[in-house]
N, C-alpha and C positions, 0 to 999 in steps of 0.2 A: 539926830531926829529919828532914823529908824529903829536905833537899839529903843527910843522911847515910842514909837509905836507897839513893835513887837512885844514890848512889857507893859504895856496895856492888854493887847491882844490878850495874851496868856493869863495877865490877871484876874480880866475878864471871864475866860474860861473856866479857869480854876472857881469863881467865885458860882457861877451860872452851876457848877459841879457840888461842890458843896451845898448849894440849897438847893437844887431838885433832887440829886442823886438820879438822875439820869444817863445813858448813855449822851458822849458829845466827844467824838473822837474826829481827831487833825493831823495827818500825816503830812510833816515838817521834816522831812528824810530829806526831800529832792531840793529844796528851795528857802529853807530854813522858816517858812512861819507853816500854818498848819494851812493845807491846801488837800482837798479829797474830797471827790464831787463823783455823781452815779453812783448811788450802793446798790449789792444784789449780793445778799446773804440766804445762805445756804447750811441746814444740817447736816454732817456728811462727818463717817465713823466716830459718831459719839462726842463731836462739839462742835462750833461755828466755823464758818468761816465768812468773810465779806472781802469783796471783790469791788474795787472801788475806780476811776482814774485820777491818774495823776498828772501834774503837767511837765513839758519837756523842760529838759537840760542839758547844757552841752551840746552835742550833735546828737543827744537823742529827744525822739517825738514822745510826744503824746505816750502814757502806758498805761500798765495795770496794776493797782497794788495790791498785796493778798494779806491777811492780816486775821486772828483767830479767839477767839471767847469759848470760855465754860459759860457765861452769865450775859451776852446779849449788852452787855453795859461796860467793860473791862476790857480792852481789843488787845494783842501784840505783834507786830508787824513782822510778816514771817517771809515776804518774798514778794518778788516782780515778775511780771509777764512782759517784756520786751519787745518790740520790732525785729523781728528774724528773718521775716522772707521781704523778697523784692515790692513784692504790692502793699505791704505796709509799712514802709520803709519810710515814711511820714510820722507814723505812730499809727496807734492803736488806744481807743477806750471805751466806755459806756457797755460794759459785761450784763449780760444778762445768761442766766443759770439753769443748768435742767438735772437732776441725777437722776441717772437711770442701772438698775443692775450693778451697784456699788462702780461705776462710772462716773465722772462727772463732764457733763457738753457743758461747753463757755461757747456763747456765742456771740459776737463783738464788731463794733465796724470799726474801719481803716479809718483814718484822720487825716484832712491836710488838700484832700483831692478836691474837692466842692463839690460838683456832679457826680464825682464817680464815685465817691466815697461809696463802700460795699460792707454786707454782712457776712462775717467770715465767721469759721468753725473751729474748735479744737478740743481734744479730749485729755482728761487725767485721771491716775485713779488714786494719786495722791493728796492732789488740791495745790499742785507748787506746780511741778512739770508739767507743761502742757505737749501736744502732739500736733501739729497742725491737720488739716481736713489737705488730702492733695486737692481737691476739684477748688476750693476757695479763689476767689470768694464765688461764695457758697447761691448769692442774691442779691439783685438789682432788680428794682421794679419798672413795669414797660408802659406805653400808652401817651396819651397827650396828656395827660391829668396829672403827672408829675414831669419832672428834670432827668430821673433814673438816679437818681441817691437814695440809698436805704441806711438809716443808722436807728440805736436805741432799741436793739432786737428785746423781745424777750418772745419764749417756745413754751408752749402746753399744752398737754394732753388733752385731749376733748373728742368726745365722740368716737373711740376711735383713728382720732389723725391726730396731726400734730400741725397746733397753727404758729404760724409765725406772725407775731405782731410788728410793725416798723414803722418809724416816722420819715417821712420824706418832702419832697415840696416841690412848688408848682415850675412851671417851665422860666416863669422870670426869677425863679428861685427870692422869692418873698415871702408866700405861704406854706406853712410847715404842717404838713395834717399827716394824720394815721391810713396805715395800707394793714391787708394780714392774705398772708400765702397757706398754702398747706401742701402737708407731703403725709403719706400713706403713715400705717402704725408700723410696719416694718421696716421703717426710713435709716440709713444711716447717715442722713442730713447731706447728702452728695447735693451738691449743683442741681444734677437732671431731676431731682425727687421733686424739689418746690413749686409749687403751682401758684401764678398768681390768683385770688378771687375778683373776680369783675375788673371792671376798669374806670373806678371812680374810687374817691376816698370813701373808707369806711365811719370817720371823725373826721371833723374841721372845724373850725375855730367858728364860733356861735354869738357868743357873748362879748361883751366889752372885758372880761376882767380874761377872755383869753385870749387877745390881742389878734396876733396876725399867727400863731404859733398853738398846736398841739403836739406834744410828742411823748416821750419815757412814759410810754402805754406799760402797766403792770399787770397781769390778770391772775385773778384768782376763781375758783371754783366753788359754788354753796348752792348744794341741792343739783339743781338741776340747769342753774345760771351762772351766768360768767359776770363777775363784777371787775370793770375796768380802773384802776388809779392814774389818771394822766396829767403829767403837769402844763397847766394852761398859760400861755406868753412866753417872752425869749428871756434869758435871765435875767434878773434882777428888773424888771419891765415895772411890778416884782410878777413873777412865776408863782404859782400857788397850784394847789392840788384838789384835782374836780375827780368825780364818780361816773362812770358810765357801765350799763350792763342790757347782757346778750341773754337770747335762747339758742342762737344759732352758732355764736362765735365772729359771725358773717357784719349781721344789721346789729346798731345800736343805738338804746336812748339813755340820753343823761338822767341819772338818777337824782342830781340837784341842778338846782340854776345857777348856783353861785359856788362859790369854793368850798371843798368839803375841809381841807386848810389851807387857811390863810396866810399870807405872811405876816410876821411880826411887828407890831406897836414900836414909833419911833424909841430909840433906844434901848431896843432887846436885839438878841445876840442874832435874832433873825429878820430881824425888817427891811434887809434885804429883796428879802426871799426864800418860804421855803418851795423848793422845786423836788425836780427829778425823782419820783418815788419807787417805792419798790411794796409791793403786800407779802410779808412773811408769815408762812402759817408753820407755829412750831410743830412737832410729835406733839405737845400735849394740848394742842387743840386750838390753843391759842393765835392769835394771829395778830401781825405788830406793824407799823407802817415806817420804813425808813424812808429818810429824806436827806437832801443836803441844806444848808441853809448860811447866808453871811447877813454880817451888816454894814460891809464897807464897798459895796457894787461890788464884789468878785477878786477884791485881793485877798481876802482869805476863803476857806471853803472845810464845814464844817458836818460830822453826819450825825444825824440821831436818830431814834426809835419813839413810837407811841406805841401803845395799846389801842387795839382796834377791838370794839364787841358791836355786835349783832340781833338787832330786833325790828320784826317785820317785815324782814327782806332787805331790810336797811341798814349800811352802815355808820357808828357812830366811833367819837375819839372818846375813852377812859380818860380822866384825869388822872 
């Protein structure tokens, strides 16, 4: 019975491939079917890379996998990011990316803790080898309006500083909403740099289609605003992907009421859920929305790309 799942599975894949010509990549390294959820893809010396996690095996947690494209569509899996120090000794996943000065900062939470799960730091200037930050982990959020978990980082430039976005959740640890820190423009991401803002969420959960869960906040820059991507409900709830945008980076409002994408129609490869997003804006101007997505609640886990374009401050999917 499982050789005939998994050969559906793949079928499946391969056939979804064929008639869109899309990207729809499944890293089946760790656990033999195609399992890769979080993406955060990055340009970095003249092709892709995507940064994804993956889930444990054997006595190891939670990790990261690294994986490389000329074409945004085409991936091949080129290496792991592992549990190395003591406080992640759980695992580690959900990379979010920053290059700065032909550098690249991954910054990433620990797995495994509940509460204390933290956002941690590290540097490469290869895109394989990473460095750990010594002061890691790097941020935890404080106050009665959360538990002190930070996970689902993502960092950008803005104004002058550098924000930190992060999901976290309330003291009965049931509601998952957005926090965002900042640290100076000369930051090297140390521990003592981060400053929390305020002491209330910045997003929380609104509507009915985003359940009791906001989190994998993405942001992107246009003009003068910050447009958020964050996936709304816990997985497969189903999880779908809502808009929110800034002047500040600080306050925000949702840009729609309802999902900007949805999950998938029973019996597509995503009706699951599509969740967890990432906005990628290539060198040539273009900007691409990756996502994870299943259709089986979460034993498989699959990533893809859209086309994002832009009119009246608003964003819209390409077909």
């Amino acid at each position: 019975m499982k050789n005939i799942f998994l050969l559906s599975i793949f079928l499946g894949f391969f056939s979804f491939i064929s008639a869109q010509s899309v990207m729809m990549y499944g890293d089946s390294t760790r656990i033999g079917r195609p399992f890769s959820k979080d993406p955060y893809v990055i340009n970095f010396k003249g092709c892709y890379f995507i940064y994804y996690s993956i889930p444990p095996i054997d006595e190891t947690g939670w990790a990261i996998g690294i994986a490389k494209s000329n074409d945004l569509i085409n991936w091949n899996k080129v290496g792991e990011i592992l549990p190395e120090k003591e406080y992640e000794k759980k695992g580690l996943c959900a990379p979010g990316l920053l290059v700065e000065n032909d550098t690249i900062n991954i910054f990433y939470q620990t797995y495994g803790n509940g509460k204390t799960d933290a956002i941690c730091h590290a540097t490469s200037v290869d895109g394989i080898n990473f460095k750990r930050n010594e002061t890691n982990p790097i941020f935890n959020p404080s106050g009665d309006w959360t538990c002190g978990r930070a996970i689902d980082a993502e960092v950008i430039k803005f104004k002058n500083n550098y924000f930190l976005y992060f999901a976290t959740r309330d003291k009965d640890f049931i509601i998952q909403k957005q926090g965002v820190a900042v640290a100076p423009k000369n930051s090297n991401f140390n521990r003592n740099d981060w400053k929390q803002v305020g002491d209330s969420a910045i997003l929380e959960p609104e509507f009915d289609w985003e359940g009791k869960c906001i989190e994998a906040a993405s942001v992107i820059q246009k003009g003068n605003t910050l447009y958020m991507f964050y996936a709304g409900n816990y997985n497969n709830a189903p999880q779908q992907i809502g808009v929110a945008q800034s002047k500040d980076g600080i306050h925000w409002k949702r840009v729609f009421d309802t999902p900007f994408l949805k999950n998938g129609e029973k019996g597509s490869w995503n009706s699951s859920e599509s969740g967890h997003p990432q906005i990628f804006k290539d060198k040539n101007g273009k900007t691409y929305l990756f996502y994870q997505g299943n259709n089986d609640n979460g034993k498989t886990w699959f990533i893809t790309n859209q086309e994002v374009g832009w009119k009246k401050g608003k964003p819209y999917l390409k077909n």
